[in-house]
N, C-alpha and C positions, 0 to 999 in steps of 0.2 A: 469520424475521428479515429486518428489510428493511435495506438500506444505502446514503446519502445521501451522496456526495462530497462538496465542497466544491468550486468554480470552480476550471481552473485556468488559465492565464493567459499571458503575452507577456515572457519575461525574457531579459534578453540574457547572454551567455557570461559565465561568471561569478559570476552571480547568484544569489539564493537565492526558494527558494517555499518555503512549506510546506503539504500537501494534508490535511485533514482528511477523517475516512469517522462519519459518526454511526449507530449502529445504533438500532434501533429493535423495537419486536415482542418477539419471546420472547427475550430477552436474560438471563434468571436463571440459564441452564447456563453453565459456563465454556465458549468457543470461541478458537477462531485467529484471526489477521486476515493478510492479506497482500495485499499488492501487488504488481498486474502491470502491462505495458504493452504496447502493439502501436504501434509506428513504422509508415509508411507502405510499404505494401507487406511488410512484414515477419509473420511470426507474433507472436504473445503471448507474452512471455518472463516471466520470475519475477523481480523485483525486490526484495522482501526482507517477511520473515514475522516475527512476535511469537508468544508463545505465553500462553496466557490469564495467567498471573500477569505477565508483564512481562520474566521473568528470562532468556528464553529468547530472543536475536534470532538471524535467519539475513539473510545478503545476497550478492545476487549479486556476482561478484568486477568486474562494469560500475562498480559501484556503491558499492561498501566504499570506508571513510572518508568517502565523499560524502554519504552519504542517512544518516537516522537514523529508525529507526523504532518509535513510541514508542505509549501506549494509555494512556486513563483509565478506570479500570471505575467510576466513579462516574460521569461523564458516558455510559457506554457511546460512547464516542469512540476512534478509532484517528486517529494523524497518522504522514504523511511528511515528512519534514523533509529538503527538498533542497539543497545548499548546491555550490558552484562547480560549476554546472550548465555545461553543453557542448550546443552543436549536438546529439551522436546521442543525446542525453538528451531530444529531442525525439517525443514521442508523445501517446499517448490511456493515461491511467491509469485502472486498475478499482483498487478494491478488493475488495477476496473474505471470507466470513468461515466456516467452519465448527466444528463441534462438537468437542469435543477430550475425549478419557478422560482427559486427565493436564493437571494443573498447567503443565507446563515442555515439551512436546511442540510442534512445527510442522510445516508442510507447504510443500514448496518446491515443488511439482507442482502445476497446476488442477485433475486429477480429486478429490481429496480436497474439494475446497471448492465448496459449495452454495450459497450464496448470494451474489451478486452485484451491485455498486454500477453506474450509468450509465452512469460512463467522462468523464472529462473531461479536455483536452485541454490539455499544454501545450507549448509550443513555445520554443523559445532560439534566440536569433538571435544570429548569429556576428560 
């Protein structure tokens, strides 16, 4: 599976983006998707996970109420949907996708998840 972010871009506090991840490749097994980010100077932290049917979100508590994370299996598309973004919302986003046994299952951790998006960059200015 390969995965293709979407740009991400220059918003000021307050603001909204929304980050798309398009997969591509062997996409016919049900997988996860999720999103992470690394701030400057910071590690990779977990942002928030779908689980293959859609029914299942998780989010980091940064981030609950703000982000919405959502997926189309007919486009094989995953979006972030970020909405009254902040200064420390400021980073480089991946998205992540791997293989799931179960319908309703996700992965808050990076070891579970195999395959990985470019990483694109966005930043809020205050």
């Amino acid at each position: 599976v390969q995965l293709q972010a979407s740009a991400g871009g220059l918003v000021q506090a307050g603001g909204s983006l929304r980050l798309s991840c398009a997969a591509s490749g062997r996409t016919g097994s049900r997988y996860v998707m999720g999103w992470f980010r690394q701030a400057p100077g910071k590690e990779r932290e977990f942002v928030a996970t779908i689980s293959w049917s859609g029914s299942s979100q998780y989010y980091a508590d940064s981030v609950k109420g703000r982000f919405t994370i959502s997926r189309d299996k007919v486009k094989n598309t995953g979006y972030l949907q970020m909405n009254s973004l902040k200064p420390e919302d400021t980073a480089v986003y991946y998205c992540a996708a791997t293989y799931s046994y179960t319908d309703t299952g996700y992965y808050t951790r990076e070891s579970p998840y195999t395959y990985w998006g470019q990483g694109t960059l966005v930043t809020v200015s205050s």
